[in-house]
Chimera marker file (.cmm) of the C-alpha trace (Angstrom):
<marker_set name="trace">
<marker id="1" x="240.948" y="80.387" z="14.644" r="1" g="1" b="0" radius="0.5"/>
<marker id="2" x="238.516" y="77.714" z="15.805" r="1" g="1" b="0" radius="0.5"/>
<marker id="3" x="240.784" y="77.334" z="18.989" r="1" g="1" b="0" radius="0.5"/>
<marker id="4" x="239.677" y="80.212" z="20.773" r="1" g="1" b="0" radius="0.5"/>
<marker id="5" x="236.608" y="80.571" z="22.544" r="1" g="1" b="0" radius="0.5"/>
<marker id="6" x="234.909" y="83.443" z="21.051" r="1" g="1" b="0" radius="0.5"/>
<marker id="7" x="235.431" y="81.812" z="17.558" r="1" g="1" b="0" radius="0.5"/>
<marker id="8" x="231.659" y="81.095" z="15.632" r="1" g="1" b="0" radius="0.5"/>
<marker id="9" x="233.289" y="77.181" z="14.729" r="1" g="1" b="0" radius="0.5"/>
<marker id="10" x="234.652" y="76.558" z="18.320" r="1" g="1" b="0" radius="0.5"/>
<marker id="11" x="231.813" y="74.419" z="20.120" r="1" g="1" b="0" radius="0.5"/>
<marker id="12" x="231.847" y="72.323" z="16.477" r="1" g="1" b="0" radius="0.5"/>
<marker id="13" x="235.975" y="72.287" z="16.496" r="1" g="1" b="0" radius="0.5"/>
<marker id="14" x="235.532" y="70.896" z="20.424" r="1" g="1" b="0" radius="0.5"/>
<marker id="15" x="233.800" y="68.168" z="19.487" r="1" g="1" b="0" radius="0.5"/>
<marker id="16" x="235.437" y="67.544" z="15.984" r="1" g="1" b="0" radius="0.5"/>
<marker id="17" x="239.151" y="67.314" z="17.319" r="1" g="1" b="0" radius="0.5"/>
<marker id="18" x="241.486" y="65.915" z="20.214" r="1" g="1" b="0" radius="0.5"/>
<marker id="19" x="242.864" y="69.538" z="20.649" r="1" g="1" b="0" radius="0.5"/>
<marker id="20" x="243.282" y="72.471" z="17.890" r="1" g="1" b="0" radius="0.5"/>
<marker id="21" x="245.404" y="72.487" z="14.620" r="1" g="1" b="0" radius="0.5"/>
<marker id="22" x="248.707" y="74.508" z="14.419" r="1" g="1" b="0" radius="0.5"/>
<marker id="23" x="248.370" y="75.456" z="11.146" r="1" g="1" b="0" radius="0.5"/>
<marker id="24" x="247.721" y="79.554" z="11.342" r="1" g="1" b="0" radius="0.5"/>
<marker id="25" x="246.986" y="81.713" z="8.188" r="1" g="1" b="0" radius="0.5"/>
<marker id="26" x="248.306" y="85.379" z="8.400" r="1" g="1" b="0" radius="0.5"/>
<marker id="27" x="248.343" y="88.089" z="5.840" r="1" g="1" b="0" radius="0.5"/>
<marker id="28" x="250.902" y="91.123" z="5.373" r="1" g="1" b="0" radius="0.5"/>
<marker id="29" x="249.991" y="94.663" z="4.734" r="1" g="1" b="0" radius="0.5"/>
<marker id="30" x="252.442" y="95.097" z="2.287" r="1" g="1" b="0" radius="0.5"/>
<marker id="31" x="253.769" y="93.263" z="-1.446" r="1" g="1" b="0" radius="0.5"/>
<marker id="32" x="255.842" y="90.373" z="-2.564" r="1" g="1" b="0" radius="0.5"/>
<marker id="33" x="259.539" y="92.577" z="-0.797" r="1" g="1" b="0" radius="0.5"/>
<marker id="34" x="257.749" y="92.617" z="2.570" r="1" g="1" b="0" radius="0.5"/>
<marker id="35" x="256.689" y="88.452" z="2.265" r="1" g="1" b="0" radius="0.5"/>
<marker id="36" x="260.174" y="87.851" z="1.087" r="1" g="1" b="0" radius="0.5"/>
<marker id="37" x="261.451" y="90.119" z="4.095" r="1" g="1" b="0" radius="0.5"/>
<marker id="38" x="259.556" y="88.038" z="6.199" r="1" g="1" b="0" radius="0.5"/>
<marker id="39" x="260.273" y="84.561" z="5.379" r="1" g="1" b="0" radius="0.5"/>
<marker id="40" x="264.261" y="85.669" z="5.003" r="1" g="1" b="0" radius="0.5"/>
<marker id="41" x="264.067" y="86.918" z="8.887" r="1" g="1" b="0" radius="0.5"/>
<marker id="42" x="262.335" y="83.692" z="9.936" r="1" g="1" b="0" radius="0.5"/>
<marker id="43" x="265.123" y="81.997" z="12.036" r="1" g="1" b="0" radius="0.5"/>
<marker id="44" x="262.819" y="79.288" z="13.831" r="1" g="1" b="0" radius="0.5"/>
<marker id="45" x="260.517" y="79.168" z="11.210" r="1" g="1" b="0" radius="0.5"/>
<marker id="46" x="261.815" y="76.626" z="8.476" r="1" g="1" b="0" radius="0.5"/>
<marker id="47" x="260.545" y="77.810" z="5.348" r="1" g="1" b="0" radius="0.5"/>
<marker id="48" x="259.129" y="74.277" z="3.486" r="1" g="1" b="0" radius="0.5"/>
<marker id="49" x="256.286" y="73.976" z="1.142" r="1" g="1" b="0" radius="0.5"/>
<marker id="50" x="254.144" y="71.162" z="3.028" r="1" g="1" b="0" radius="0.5"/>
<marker id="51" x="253.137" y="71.748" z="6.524" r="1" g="1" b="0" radius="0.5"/>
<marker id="52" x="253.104" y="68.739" z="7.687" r="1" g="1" b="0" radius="0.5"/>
<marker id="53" x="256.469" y="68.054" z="9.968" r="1" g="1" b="0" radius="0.5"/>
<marker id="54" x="257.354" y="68.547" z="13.787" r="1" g="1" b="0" radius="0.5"/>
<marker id="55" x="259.008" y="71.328" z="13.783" r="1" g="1" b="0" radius="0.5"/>
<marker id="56" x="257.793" y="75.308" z="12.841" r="1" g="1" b="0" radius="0.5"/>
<marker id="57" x="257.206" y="75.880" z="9.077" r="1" g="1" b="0" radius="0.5"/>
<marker id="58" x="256.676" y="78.890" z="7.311" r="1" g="1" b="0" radius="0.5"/>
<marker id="59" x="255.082" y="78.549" z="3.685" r="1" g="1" b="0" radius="0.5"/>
<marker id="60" x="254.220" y="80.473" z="0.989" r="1" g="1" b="0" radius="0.5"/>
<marker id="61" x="251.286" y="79.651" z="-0.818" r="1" g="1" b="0" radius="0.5"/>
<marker id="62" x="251.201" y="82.072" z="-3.629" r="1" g="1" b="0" radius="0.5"/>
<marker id="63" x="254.891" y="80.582" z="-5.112" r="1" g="1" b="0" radius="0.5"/>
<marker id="64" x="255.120" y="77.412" z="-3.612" r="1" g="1" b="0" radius="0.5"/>
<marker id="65" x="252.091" y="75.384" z="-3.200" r="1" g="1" b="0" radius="0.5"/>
<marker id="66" x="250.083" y="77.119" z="-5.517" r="1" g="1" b="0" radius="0.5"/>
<marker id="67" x="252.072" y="78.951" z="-7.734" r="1" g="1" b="0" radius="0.5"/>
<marker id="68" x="250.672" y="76.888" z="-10.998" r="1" g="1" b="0" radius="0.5"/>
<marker id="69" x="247.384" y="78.437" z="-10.817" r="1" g="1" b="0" radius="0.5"/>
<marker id="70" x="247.134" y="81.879" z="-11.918" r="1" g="1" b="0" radius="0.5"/>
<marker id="71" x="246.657" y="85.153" z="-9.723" r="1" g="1" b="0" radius="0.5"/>
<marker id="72" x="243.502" y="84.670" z="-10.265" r="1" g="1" b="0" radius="0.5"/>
<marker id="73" x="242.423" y="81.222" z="-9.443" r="1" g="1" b="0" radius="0.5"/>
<marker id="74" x="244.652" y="81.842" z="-6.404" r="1" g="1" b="0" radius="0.5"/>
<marker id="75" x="242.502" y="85.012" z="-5.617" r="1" g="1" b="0" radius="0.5"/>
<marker id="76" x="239.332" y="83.127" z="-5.638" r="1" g="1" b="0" radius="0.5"/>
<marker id="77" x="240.279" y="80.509" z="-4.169" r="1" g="1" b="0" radius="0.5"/>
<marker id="78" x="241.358" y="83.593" z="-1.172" r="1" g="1" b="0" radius="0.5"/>
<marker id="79" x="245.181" y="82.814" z="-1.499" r="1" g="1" b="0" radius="0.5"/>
<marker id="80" x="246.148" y="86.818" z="-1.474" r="1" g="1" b="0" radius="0.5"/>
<marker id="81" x="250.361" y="87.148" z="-2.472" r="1" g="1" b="0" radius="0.5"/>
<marker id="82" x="250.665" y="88.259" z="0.925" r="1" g="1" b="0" radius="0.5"/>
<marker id="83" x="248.876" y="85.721" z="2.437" r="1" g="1" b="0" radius="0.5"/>
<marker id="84" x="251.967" y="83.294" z="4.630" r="1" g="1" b="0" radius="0.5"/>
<marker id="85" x="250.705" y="79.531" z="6.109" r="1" g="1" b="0" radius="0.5"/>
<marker id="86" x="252.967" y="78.693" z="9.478" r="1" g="1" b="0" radius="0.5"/>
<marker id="87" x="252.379" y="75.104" z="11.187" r="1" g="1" b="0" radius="0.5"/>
<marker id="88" x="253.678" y="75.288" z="14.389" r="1" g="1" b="0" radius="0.5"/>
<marker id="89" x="255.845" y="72.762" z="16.278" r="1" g="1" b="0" radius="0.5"/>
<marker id="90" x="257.334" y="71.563" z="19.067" r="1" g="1" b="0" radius="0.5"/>
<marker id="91" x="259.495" y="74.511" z="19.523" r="1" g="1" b="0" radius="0.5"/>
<marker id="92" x="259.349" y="76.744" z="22.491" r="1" g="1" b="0" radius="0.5"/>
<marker id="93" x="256.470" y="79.091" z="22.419" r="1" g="1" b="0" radius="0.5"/>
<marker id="94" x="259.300" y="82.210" z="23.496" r="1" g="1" b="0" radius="0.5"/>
<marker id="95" x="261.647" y="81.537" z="20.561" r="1" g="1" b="0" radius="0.5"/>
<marker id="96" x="258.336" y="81.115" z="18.304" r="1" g="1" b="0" radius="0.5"/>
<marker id="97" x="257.120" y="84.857" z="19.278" r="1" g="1" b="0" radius="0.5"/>
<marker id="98" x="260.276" y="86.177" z="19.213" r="1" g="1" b="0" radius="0.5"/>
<marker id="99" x="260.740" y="84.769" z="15.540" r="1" g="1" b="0" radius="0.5"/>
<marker id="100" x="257.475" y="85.734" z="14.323" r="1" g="1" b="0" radius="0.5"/>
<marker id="101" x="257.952" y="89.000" z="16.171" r="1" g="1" b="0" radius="0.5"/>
<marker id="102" x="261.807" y="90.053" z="14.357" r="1" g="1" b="0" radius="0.5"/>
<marker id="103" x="260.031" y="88.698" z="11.344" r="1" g="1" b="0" radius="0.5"/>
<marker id="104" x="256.889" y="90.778" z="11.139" r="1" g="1" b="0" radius="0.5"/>
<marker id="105" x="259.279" y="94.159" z="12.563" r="1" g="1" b="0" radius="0.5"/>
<marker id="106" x="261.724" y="93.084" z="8.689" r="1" g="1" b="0" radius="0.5"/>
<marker id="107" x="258.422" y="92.808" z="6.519" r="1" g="1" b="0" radius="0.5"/>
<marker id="108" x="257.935" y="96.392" z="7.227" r="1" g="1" b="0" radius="0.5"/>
<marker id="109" x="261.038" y="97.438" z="6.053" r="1" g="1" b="0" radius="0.5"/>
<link id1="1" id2="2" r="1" g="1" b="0" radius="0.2"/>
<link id1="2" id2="3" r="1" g="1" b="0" radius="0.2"/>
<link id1="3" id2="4" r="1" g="1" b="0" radius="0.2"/>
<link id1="4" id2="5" r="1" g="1" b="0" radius="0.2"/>
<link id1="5" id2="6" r="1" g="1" b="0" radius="0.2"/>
<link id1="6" id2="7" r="1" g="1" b="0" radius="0.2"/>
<link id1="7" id2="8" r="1" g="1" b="0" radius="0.2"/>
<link id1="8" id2="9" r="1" g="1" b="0" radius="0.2"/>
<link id1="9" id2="10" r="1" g="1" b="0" radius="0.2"/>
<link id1="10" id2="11" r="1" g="1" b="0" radius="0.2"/>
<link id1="11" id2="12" r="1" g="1" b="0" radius="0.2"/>
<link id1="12" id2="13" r="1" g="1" b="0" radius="0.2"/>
<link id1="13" id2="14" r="1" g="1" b="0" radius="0.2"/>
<link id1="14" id2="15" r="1" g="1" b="0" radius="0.2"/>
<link id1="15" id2="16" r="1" g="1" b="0" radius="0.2"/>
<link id1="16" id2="17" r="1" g="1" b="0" radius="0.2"/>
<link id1="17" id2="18" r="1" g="1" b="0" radius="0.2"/>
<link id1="18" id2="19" r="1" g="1" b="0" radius="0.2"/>
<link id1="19" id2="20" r="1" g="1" b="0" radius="0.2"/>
<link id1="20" id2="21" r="1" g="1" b="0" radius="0.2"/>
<link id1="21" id2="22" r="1" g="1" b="0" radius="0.2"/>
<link id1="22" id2="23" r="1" g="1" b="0" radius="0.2"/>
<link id1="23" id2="24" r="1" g="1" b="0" radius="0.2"/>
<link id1="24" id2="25" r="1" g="1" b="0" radius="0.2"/>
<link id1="25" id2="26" r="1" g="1" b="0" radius="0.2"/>
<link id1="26" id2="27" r="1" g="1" b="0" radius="0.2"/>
<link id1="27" id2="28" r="1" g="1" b="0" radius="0.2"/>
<link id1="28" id2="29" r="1" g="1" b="0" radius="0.2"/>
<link id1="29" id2="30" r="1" g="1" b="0" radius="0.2"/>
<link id1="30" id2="31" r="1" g="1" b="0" radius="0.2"/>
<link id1="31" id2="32" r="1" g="1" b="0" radius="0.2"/>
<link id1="32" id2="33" r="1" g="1" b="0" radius="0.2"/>
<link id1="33" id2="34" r="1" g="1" b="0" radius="0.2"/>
<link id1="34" id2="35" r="1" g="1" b="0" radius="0.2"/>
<link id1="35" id2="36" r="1" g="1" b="0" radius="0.2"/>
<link id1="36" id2="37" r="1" g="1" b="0" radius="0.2"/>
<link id1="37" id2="38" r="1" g="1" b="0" radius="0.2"/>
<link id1="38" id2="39" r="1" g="1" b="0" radius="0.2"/>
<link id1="39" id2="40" r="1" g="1" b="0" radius="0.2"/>
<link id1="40" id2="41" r="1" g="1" b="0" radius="0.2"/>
<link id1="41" id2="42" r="1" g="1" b="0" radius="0.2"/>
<link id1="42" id2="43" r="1" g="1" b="0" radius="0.2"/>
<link id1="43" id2="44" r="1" g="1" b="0" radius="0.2"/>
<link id1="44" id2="45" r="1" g="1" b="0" radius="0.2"/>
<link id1="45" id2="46" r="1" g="1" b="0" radius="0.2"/>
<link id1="46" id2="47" r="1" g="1" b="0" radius="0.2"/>
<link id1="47" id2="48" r="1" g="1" b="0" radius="0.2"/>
<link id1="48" id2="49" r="1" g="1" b="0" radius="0.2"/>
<link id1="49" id2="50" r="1" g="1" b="0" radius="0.2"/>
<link id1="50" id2="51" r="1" g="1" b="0" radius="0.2"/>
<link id1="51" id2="52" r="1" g="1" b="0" radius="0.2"/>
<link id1="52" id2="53" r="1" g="1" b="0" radius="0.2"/>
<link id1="53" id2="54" r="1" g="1" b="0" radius="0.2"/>
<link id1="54" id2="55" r="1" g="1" b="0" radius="0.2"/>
<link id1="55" id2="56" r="1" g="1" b="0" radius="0.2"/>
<link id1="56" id2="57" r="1" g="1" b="0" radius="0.2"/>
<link id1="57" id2="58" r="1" g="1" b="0" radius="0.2"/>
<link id1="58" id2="59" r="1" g="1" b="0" radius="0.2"/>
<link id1="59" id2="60" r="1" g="1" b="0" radius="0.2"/>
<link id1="60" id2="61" r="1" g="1" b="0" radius="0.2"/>
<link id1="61" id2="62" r="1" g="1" b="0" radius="0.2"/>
<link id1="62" id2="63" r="1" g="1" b="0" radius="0.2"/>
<link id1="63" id2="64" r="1" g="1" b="0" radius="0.2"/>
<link id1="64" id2="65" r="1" g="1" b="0" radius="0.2"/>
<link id1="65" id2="66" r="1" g="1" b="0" radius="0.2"/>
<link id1="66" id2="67" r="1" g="1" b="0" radius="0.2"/>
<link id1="67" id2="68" r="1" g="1" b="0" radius="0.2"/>
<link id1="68" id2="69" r="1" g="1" b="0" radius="0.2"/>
<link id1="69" id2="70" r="1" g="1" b="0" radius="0.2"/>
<link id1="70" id2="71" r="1" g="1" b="0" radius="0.2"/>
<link id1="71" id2="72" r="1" g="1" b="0" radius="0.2"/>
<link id1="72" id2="73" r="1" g="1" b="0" radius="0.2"/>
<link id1="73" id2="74" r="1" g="1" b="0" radius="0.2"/>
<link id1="74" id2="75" r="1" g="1" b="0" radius="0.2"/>
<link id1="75" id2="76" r="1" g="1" b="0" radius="0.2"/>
<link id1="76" id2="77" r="1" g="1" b="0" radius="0.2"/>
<link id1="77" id2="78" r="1" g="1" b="0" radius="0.2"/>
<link id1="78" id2="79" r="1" g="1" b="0" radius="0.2"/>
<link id1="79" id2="80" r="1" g="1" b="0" radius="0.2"/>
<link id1="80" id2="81" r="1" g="1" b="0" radius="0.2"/>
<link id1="81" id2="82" r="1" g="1" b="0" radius="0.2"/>
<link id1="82" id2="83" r="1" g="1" b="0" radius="0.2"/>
<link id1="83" id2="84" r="1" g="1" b="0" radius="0.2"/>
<link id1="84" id2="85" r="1" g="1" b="0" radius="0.2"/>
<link id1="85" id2="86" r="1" g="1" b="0" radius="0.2"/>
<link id1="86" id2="87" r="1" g="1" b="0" radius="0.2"/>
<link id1="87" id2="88" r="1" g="1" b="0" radius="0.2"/>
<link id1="88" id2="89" r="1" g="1" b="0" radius="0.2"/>
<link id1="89" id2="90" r="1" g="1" b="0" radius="0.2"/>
<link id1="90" id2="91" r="1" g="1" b="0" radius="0.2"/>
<link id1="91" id2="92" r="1" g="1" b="0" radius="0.2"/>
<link id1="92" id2="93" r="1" g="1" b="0" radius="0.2"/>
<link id1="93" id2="94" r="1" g="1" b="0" radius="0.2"/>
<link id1="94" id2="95" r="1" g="1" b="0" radius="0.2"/>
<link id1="95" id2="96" r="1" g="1" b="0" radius="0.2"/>
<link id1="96" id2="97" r="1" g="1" b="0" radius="0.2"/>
<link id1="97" id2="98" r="1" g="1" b="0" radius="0.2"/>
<link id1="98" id2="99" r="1" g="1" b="0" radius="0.2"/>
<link id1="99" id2="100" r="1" g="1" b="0" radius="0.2"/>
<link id1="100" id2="101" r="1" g="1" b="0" radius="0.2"/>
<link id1="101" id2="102" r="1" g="1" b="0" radius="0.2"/>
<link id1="102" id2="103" r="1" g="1" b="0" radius="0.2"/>
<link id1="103" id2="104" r="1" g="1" b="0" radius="0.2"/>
<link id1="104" id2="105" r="1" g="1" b="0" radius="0.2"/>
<link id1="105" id2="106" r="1" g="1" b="0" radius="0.2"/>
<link id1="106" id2="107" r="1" g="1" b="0" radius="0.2"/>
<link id1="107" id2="108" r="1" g="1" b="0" radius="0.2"/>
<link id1="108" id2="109" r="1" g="1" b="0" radius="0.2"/>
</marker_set>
């Protein structure tokens, strides 16, 4: 993430932007049950296919956005099936956590 200051991009993200995106990439250990565990436990998190509102969203890229392209366009393009896109809003940072936390504790099972 280009926001923190140990990043390789973060000197180039400085200058490039008024402040860092909220758009955060994460992957699961796990298959297609632990995503869907996740996304179901989201209760912050609004589960939407663009990311591009005010408020948290959770997406899926592997059968939302790009679920026309096959596994493996998606694979080289890096989208994994576990891989999970979250924007974050205006929402309190605690209740964001706390979601991503009770979400992340149901993807395991």
């Amino acid at each position: 993430y280009p926001g923190l200051p140990d990043h390789p991009g973060h000197a180039l993200a400085q200058r490039q932007m008024e402040g860092f995106g909220g758009v955060v990439t994460l992957t699961l250990d796990g298959d297609l049950a632990a995503v869907e565990r996740f996304m179901n436990a989201l209760e912050v998190f609004t589960l939407a296919e663009s990311l591009g509102g005010v408020e948290s969203l959770a997406g899926h890229p592997a059968t939302m956005s790009h679920s026309v392209l096959s596994r493996k366009q998606r694979r080289a393009m890096g989208i994994s099936e576990t891989m999970i896109r979250l924007s974050v809003g205006i929402e309190g940072e605690a209740d964001l956590i706390a979601d991503l936390n009770r979400a992340l504790l149901a993807a395991r099972g």
